[in-house]
N, C-alpha and C positions, 0 to 999 in steps of 0.2 A: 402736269405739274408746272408753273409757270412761274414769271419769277428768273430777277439775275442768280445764275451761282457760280460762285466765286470759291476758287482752290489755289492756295500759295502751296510752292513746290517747297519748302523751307518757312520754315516757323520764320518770324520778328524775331529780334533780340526782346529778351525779358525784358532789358532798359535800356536806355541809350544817352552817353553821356556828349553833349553838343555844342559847348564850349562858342567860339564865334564862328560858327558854322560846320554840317554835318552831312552824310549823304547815307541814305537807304537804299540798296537794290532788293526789288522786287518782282516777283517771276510768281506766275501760275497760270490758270485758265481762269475765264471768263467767258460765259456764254446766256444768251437768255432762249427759253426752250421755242419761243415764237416769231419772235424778232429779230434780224440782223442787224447786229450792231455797226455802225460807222463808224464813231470815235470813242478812245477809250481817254481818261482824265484821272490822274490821280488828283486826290485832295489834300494836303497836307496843313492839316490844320486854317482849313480853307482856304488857303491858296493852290490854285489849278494849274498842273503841271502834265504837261504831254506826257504819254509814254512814249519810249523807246520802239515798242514792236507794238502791232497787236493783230489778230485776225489769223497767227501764224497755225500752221498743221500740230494739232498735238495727234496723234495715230494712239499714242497708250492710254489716251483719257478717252477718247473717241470707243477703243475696243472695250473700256472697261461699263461703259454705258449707253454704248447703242449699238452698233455695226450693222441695223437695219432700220425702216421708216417703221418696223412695231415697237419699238422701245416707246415706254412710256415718259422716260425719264427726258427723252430728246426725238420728238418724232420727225423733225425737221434739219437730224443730225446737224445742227449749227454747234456741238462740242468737237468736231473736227477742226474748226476754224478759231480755238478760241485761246490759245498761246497768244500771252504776252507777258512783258516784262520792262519794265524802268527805272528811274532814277527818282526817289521823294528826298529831293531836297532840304535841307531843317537848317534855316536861316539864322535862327536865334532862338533861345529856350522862350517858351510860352507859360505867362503869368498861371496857366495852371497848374504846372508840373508835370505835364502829359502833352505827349506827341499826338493829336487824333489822325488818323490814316485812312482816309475813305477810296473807293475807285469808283466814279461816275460810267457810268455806260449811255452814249447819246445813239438813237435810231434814224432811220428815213421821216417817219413818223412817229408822232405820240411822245409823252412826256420823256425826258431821261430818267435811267434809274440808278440809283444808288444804294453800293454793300460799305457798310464799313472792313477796312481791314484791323485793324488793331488800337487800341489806346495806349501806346506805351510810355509808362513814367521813365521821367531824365532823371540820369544818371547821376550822383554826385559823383569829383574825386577827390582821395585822400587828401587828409590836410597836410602839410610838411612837415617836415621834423626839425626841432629846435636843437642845436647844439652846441655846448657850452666845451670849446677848444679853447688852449692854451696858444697865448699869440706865437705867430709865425709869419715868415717872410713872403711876399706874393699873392695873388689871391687864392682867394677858398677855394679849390675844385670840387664838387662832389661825384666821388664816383660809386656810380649808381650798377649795381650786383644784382643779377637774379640768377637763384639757385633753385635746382630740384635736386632731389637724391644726390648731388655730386658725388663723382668718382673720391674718396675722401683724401688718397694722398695728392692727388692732384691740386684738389680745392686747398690743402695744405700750402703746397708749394706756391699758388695763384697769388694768399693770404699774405704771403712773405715776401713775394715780389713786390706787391702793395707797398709793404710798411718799410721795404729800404730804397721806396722813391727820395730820388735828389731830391724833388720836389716836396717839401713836408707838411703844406698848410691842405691840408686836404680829410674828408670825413667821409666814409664809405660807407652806403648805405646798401644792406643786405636786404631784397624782398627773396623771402624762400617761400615759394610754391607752391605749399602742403607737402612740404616732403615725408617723410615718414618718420615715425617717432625716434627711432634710434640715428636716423643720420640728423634731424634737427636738433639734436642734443650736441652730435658731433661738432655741428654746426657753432653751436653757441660755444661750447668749450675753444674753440682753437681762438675765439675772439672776444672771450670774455674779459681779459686780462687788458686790454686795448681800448680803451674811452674813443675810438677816432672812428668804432665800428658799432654802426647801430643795426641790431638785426630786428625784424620784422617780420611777423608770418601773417601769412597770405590766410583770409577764415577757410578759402575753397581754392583747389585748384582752378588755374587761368590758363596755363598756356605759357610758353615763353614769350609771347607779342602780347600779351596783356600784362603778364608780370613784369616786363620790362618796363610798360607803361606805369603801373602802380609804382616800381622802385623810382623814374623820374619823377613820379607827382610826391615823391616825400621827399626831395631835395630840399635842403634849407634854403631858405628865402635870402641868408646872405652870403650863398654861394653863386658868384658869378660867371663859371665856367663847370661844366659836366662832361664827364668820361662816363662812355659806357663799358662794363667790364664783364667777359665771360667766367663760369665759373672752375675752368679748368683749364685755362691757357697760360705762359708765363712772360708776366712784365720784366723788358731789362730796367735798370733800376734809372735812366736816363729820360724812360718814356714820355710823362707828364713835364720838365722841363723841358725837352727839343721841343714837344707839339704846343707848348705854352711859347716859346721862342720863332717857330713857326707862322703862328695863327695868322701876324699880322691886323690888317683889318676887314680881314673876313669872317665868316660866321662860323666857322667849320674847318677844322681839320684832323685831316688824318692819313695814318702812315702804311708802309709795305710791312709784310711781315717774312717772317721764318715758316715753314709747314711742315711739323714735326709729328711724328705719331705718339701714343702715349707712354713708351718709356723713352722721350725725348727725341727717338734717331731722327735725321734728316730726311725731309720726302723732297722738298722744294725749297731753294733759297731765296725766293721770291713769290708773294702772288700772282703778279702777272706775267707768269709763265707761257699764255698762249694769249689774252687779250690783250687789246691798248688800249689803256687808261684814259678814260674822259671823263672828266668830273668838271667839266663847264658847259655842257652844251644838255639844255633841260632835256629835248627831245630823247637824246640818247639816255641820258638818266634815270627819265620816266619808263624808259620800254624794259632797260637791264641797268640793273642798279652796280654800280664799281665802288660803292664806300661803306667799309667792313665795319661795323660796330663798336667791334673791341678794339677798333685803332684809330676812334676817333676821340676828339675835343670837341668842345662848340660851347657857345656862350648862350646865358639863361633867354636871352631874347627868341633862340630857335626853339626855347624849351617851351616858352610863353605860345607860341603858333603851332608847337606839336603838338601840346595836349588839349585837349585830349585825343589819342589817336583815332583816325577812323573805326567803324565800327569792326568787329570781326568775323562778319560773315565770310571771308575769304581767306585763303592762306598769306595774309600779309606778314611782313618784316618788317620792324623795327627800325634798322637802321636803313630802310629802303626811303620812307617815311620823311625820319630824322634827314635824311641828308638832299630831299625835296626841298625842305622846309629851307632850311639854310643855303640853298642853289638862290631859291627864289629871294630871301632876303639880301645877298648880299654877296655871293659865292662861299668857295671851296678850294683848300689848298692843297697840296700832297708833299710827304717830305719819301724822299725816294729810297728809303732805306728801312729793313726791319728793325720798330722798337719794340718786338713781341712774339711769343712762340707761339702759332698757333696751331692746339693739337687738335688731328683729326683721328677719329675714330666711329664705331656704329651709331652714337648716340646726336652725331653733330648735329643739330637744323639744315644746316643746308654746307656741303664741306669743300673743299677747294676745289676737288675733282667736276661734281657736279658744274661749280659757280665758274670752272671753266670751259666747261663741254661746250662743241660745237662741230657743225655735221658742214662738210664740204659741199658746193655745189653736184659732185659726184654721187654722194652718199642721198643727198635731197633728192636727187630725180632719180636713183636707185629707189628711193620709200613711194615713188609714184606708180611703180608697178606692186605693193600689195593690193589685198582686196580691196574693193571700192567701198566696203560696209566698215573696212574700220581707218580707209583713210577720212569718211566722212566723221565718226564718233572720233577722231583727233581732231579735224576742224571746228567740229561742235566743242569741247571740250576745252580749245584755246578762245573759244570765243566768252565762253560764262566762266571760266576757270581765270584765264589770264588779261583780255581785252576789257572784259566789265569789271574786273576789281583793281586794275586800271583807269579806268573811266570814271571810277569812284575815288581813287587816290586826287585825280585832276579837276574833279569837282571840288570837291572839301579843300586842295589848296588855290583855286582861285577865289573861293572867297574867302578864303582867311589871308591868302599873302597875295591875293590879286594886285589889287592897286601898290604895291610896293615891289613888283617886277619892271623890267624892263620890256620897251614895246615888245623885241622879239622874243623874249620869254612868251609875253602876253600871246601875242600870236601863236606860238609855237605850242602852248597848252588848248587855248581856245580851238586852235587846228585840231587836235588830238579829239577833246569834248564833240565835235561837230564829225568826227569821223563816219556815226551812225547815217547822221544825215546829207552828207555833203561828198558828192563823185569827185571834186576839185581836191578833197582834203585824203580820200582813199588814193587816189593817183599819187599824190606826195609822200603818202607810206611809202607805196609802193616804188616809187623812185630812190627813198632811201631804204629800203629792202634791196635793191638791186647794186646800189655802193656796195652795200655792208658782204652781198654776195662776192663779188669780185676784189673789193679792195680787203685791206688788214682788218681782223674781226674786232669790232667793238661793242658790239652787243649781241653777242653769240647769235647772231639771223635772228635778233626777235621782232623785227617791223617782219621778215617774209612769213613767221609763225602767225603776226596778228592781219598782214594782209591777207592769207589762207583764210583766217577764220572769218572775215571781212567777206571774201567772194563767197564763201559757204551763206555766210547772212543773206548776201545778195537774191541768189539764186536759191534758196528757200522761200523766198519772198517773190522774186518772179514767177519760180514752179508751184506755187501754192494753187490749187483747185478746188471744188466746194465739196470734194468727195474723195476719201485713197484712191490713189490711180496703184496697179499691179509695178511691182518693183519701184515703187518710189525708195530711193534708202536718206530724203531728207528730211522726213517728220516725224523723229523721234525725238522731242526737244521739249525742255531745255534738260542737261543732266541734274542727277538728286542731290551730288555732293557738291556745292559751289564751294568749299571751306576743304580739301583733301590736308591733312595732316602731312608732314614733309617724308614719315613714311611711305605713304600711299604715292608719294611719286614713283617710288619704285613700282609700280604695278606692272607685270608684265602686258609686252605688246600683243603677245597672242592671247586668240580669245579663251584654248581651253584653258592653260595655266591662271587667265585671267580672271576664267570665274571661279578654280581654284579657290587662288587667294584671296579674292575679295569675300568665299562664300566663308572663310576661316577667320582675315582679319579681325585682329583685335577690337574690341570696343575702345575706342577716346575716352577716359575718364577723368571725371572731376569731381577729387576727393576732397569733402569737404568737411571739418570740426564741427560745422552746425549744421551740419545735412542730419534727418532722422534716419534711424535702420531702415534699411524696405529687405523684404523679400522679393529678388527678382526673378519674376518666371520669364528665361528667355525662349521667344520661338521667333520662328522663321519671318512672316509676316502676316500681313491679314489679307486675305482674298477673297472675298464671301464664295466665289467660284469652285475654291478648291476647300471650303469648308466642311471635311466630313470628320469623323469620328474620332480622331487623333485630336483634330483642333478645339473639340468637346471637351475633350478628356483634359487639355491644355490648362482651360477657362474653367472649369467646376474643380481644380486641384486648385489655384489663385483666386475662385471663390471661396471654395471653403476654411483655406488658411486667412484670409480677411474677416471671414464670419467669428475666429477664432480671438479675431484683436490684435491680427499683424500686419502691419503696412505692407500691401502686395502692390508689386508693380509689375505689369507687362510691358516686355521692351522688346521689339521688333528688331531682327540684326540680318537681315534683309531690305532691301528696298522695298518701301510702299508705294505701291499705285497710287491711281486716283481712287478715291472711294466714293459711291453714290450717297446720293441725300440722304436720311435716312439708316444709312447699315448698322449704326449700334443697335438702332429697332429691330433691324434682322439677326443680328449676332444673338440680344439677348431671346428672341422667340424657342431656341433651342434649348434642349432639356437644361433645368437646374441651372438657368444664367439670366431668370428675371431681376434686374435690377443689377444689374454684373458692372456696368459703370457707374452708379453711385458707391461701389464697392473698393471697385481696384483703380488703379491709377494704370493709364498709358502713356508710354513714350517711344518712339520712333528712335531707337538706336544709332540709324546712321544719319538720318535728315537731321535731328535734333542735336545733333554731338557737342561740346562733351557731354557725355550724361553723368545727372550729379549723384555720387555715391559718400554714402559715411564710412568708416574704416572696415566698421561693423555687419555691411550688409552683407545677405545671404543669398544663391546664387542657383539658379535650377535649370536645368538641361530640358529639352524635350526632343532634339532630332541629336546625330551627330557631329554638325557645325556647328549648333550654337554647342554644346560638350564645348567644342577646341573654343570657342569665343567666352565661355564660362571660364575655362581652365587657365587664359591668359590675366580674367578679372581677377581670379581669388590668386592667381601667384601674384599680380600686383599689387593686390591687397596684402598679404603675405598671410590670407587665411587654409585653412586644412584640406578641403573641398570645397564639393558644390553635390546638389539631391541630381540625380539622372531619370527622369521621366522616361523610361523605356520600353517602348511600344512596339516592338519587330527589332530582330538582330540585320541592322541594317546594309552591314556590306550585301548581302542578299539581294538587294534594291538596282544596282550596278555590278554591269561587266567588271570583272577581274581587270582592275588597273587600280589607278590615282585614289582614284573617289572610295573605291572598295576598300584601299589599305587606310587612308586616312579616318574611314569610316571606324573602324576596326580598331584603331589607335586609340579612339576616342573612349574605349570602355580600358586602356590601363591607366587614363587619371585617377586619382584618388576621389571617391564619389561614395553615395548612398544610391543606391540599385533602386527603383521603385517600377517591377514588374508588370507589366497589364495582363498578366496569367500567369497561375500557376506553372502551363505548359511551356509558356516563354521563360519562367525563371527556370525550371528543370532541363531546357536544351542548354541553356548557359550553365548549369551546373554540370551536367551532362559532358559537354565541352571543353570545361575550366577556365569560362571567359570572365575576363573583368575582376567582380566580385569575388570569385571563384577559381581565381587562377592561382593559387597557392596548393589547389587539391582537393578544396572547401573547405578547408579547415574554418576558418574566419569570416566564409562568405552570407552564413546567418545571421550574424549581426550586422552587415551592410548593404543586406537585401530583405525585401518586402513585397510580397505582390498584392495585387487589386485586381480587380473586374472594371472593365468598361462597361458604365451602365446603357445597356440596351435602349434603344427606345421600346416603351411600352406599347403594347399591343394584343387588344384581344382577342382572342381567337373566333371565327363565326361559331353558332349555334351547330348541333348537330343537324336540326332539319334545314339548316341553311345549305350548308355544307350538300347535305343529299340532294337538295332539290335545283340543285346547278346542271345544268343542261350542257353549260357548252366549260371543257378545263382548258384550265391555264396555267399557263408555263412561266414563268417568271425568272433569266437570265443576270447576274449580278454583270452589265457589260462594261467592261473599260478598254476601249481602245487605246487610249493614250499610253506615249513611252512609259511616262511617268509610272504609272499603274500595271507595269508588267507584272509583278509575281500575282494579279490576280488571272493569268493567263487565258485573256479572251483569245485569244487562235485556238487554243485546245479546245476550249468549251464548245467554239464555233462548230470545228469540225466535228467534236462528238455530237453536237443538234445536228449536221450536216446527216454524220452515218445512222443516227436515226429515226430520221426522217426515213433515210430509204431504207430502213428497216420497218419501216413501219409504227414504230412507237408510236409518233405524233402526226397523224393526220385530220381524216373529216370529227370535227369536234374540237379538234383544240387551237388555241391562240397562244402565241408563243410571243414575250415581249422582252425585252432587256432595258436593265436602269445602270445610272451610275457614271454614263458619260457626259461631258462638259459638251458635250457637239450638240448640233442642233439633230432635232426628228427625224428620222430616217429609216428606210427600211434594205433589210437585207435579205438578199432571195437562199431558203437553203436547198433548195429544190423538192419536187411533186406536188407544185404549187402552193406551198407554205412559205413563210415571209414570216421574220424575222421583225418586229416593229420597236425600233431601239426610242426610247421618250425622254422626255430632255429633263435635266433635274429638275426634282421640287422641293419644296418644303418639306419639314421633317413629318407636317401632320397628314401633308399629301402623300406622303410616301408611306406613314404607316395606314391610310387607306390602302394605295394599292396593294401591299402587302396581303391585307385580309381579303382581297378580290382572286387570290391567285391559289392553285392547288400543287403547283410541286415549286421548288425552287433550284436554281445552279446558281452554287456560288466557289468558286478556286481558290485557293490563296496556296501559291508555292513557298511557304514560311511556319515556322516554327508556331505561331500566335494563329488561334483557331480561325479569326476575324468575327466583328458584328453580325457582318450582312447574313450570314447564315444563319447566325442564333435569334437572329430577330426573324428570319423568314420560319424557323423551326416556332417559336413562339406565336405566331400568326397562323400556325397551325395548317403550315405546309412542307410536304414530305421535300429533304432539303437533300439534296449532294452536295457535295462537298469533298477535299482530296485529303489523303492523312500525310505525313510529314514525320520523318522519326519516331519522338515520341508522342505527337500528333498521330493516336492510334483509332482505330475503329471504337475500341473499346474507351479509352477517354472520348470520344466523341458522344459514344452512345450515352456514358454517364451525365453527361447533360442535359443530351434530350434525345429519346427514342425517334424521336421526329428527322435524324441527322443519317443520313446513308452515304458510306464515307466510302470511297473511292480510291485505289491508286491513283497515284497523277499523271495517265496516257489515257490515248484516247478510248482505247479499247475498256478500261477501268471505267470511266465516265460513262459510255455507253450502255455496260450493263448494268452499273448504275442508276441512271433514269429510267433503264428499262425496269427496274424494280421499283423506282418510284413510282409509274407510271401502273404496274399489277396493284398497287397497295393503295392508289387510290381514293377508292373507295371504302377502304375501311375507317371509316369515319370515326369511332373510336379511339382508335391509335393516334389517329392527329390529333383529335383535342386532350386526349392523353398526353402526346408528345407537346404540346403546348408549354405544359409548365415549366419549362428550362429551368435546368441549377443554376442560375446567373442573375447578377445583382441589375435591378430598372429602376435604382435610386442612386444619385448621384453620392448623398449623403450616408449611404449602405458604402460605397466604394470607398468614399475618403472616408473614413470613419477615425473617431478620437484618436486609436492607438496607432496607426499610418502617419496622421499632421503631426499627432505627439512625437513619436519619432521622426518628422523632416523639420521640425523644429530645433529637437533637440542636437538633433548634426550639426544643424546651419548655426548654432549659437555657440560650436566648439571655436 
């Protein structure tokens, strides 16, 4: 397969608004399957701009499509080498209304090649708002409000501080959020009575750095000075007069506050409780921003170079921004005293505590004896989290307020910009990282954070080789989330807590009035690797409700890998999923965030993390439920701990049950889980079961079947952790005990499928071998199926499993282990073909040994052939199943 291919780690913006000048960072691989590349080039609208990196180790793209010279996809493994990442520059909007984004790739020899990355249309922004005020003394201010949900008596009290400002000439412009219908009502009421208050809603959720942006771009045009204002903090009534009194002639000012929590008490009588304050020196400005939002002023001239803001692929701030802009125009004043309460609580952005933390020289070289794997993913992490959306702040303001700085401003960003490239400009971090260490902290250590992630850059770049070396821990790059929401800073430091949380976190949503309903089926991700039968069952349930006339979306709330050329071709080959992307729509949950939702959308489980990541959607929706695609009671899956309990939680949300068995909805009624934990009473109208459709398969002939010389044994095998409750140790050892019993010797061949490892074979002794085959396709599998004459297959769980019923329909005598109500007798009603087993070894052994007398009776297998079990997709979801996950998700 030849040919550049090209994978962004992170979608473009939809659009992008570029005002006099804009910056794009862009990260993915690149790689071409036969050529080494030399230089990479972005295009931007035909202009050629270096990247940043390139050639760097990606190891997760590397395993997801080669890890040997037989990959067809890369036989020359040149996708280990094919990380990069830069800056596309956007100068000025282009007479066509579109961004075009191409990445050249140039070689040793032969032409260059070129992929496009994206064509994105520019952005308008709102126009301003016109307000007809009764005269008043001084000039207009506009203070500019963005609200979501606020807390409502607070927003109360914010409202009234406002309107008994000294200060009178002033019109306050409300953008609200998409807040929710009952508090945007509240909204309008407390300020409907007051002409000085224009309120505005937002069509879609933005975020508070983009609403903040939109409520500046509706400032009236003959307001000459703007406040920005939070919507729960409280103004003394002096505020807007001292910082007008203040200003002088600088661009910018603003004041200390009060740090109160929200029934007013005292936390802090000052912000700058632990830092000192420097609000003139850019350098320090740029790394840790010291000028708080809600206490500032500034004249429309900063407002004119702020907007439009950079873009928001990163966790930016608003007033981090705002008070570059106005450093660089002209400075920054401070009036040393608080004219404002500012309340902290769970909900803040970013709250006093955090925006003063700071770790001693003691504590820093204590964090140097954790592991080396995750002091490296925090160097990684400040490097594309904090250094590049950084380096993006410093683009976009030299050329918008370049030439209006002073030489050593000029210098002193251009320093920062050249950081990538330049050992003279990394040694200057680092000498001011070494002040900030020993002397008064002024920017909580962030030059030693971004020198760390600097020498990390470094030496990924000198350690790079053309192939993984064993224990490299530096090419797992670049990270998924360059954009972490200010919750997600809290993530924990340790990894198990960490994947926890991360595997629970909520979805980012953006709710939007002209977003259409979708039905979202949330699962884990897409792997084609670990694509077995669950993830079938996923895909033909969001195909059938699409068949039906409903906007289906799949939304991944895991990270996505790389994905090979090709894989929607491979997804859809699988039963009942041809044409599955012209059907449903996908989205990438965490890469793509926010994701846009209508009030109205509907909300569907398939493991127990995405359950808790559904159950945070519909409470912030404020809807009833969500459907539970439930395929194995899953604490079962994990040790008795974290995982097990949280697993288990996840069936007392309020939900619609949608069983993959009978047998699996009777251990849960059985039990009184979920559904069924009242006694039953009410658990039949919130439960439903289905059948996973088998794959098809026919059985041989009888004279086929007789005329087989040599039998075969066919092993469901799965080593992996993941795949414990199919319990390969057990199975192994009962092949193990008979063998030396004799069952399987001269004549038979003994294989096992199932594992993600490469071909291998395993000795179980008296010269029998064990030949474990590497996954295949679902049509190659249902060959092998028909080539085999007995089957083992485990599953320590309530739910029968496929791999049996399909080996029993292939018309092979099948073991299998019983489970509760997982009985011999529920087994047998399926298919006579199923010889069920207690779950020891001794159980499985005589087991086989019966499969193994039986044979030959050639009969009974194609008898046992026709299993009770539905091999239509549209047999399983069937009208009255969608009817009812419809009619839930539309309460």
């Amino acid at each position: 397969m030849g040919g550049l291919q090209v994978n962004l780690d992170s979608p473009l913006p939809a659009d992008v608004p570029i005002g006099a000048g804009t910056a794009l960072f862009v990260a993915g691989t690149c790689f071409d399957p036969e050529r080494r590349i030399t230089r990479l080039t972005l295009l931007v609208d035909g202009e050629p701009q270096a990247v940043l990196a390139h050639g760097m180790p990606r190891l997760d793209y590397f395993r997801a499509l080669a890890q040997d010279a037989s990959s067809a996809e890369d036989p020359r493994l040149h996708s280990y080498r094919s990380g990069f990442w830069g800056l596309a520059l956007i100068r000025e909007a282009p007479p066509s209304g579109h961004v075009e984004l191409l990445l050249q790739a140039s070689f040793a020899s032969g032409p260059d090649a070129t992929e496009p990355l994206g064509r994105i249309p520019v952005a308008d922004q709102p126009e301003p708002i016109r307000v007809e005020l009764p005269p008043a003394e001084g000039p207009l201010v506009a203070i500019c409000l963005a609200t979501y949900n606020p807390p409502l008596e607070l927003f109360r009290r914010q409202v009234e501080s406002i309107r008994a400002q000294t200060h009178a000439n002033w019109v306050c412009l409300i953008s609200d959020d998409c807040s929710r219908p009952g508090h945007f009502q509240a909204i309008q009421e407390l300020v409907a009575a007051d002409r000085r208050f224009v309120v505005s809603r937002s069509p879609r959720r933005l975020g508070f750095y983009l609403n903040f942006e939109r409520a500046l771009a509706l400032a009236p045009p003959d307001a000459s000075l703007i406040a920005l204002c939070d919507q729960d903090d409280y103004w003394y009534p002096e505020k807007l007069e001292v910082l007008l009194g203040a200003l002088g002639d600088s661009q910018l000012v603003y004041s200390d506050a009060r740090i109160v929590d929200q029934a007013g008490g005292p936390i802090a009588s000052t912000y700058w409780s632990v830092r000192r304050n420097n609000h003139r020196d850019l350098a320090s400005l740029l790394v840790a921003n010291s000028v708080t939002g809600a206490a500032s002023l500034f004249r429309r001239r900063v407002l004119e170079h702020a907007l439009p803001f950079p873009p928001a692929q990163f966790a930016h701030f608003h007033d981090h921004w705002i008070a570059l802009v106005a450093l660089a125009l002209g400075g920054i004043e401070f009036v040393q005293r608080p004219l404002y309460d500012y309340v902290q609580h769970g909900h803040a952005a970013l709250g006093h505590a955090q925006a003063n933390q700071i770790f001693t020289l003691r504590q820093r070289l204590a964090r140097l004896s954790i592991d080396s794997r995750e002091r490296v993913r925090a160097y990684r992490g400040r490097y594309f989290v904090d250094l590049a959306r950084l380096m993006v702040f410093a683009s976009i303001l030299d050329m918008r307020c370049g030439d209006e700085m002073s030489p050593r401003q000029q210098r002193e960003l251009r320093d920062f910009i050249r950081l990538e490239r330049s050992w003279p400009a990394m040694a200057r971090l680092g000498l001011r990282a070494i002040r900030e260490l020993i002397g008064a902290p002024e920017t909580l250590g962030a030059e030693w954070a971004l020198f760390q992630s600097l020498v990390w850059r470094r030496m990924l770049s000198m350690s790079a080789t053309d192939s993984p070396r064993r224990r490299l821990r530096l090419d797992a790059v670049p990270p998924v989330d360059l954009a972490p929401n200010p919750a997600r800073r809290e993530v924990p430091d340790l990894e198990g807590p960490r994947l926890l949380w991360e595997k629970t976190a909520p979805l980012e949503l953006a709710v939007s009035d002209e977003a259409p309903r979708r039905l979202n089926i949330l699962i884990p991700t897409i792997d084609l690797e670990h694509f077995f039968g669950g993830y079938i069952a996923k895909l033909n349930l969001a195909a059938r409700l699409a068949q039906r006339g409903a906007r289906v979306r799949l939304v991944t709330v895991d990270p996505v890998g790389p994905l090979p050329r090709g894989w929607k071709s491979r997804v859809e080959a699988y039963g009942g999923l041809r044409g599955f992307f012209d059907q449903v729509e996908v989205a990438l949950g965490r890469e793509a965030a926010p994701l846009e939702v209508s009030r109205s959308d509907g909300f569907i489980a398939s493991t127990w993390w995405t359950a808790h990541v559904a159950q945070a959607a519909v409470t912030e929706l404020g809807l009833g439920g969500f459907a539970y695609l439930i395929q194995e009671y899953e604490p079962m899956t994990f040790p008795m701990g974290s995982f097990a309990a949280l697993a288990a939680q996840s069936y007392t949300f309020p939900h619609l049950a949608l069983f993959s068995s009978e047998l699996l909805r009777d251990y849960f009624r059985r039990h009184e889980i979920g559904v069924y934990a009242d006694g039953g009473g009410g658990g039949h109208q919130l439960a439903v079961a289905f059948q996973n459709a088998i794959t098809p398969i026919s059985a041989p002939a009888p004279d086929q079947l007789t005329a087989r010389t040599t039998r075969r044994l066919l092993f469901y095998a799965r080593p992996e952790p993941h795949a414990a409750r199919n319990m390969f140790e057990l199975g192994l050892l009962a092949l193990q005990r008979a063998v030396a019993e004799g069952t399987f010797r001269d004549g038979w061949a003994l294989a096992g499928i199932g594992s993600v490892g490469p071909r291998r074979r395993v000795r179980l002794g008296a010269g029998v071998e064990l030949e474990l085959l590497p996954r295949s396709g679902q049509d190659e599998y249902a060959r092998v199926l028909a080539e085999h004459d007995i089957g083992l297959a485990l599953m320590y769980t309530p739910h029968p499993s496929l791999v049996p019923l399909e080996m029993a329909c292939a018309g092979m005598l099948t073991v299998t282990n019983t489970f509760e109500n997982k009985t011999a007798e529920a087994l047998a009603s399926i298919s006579t073909n199923l010889i069920a087993a207690p779950p020891t070894v001794e159980g499985v052994v005589r087991a086989l040994a019966q499969a193994a007398d039986g044979v030959g009776d050639v009969e009974r297998r194609v008898r046992g052939s026709q299993v009770a079990w539905s091999r239509d997709w549209a047999d399983s979801f069937g009208p009255e199943l969608l009817a009812q996950v419809e009619s839930y998700l539309a309460r």
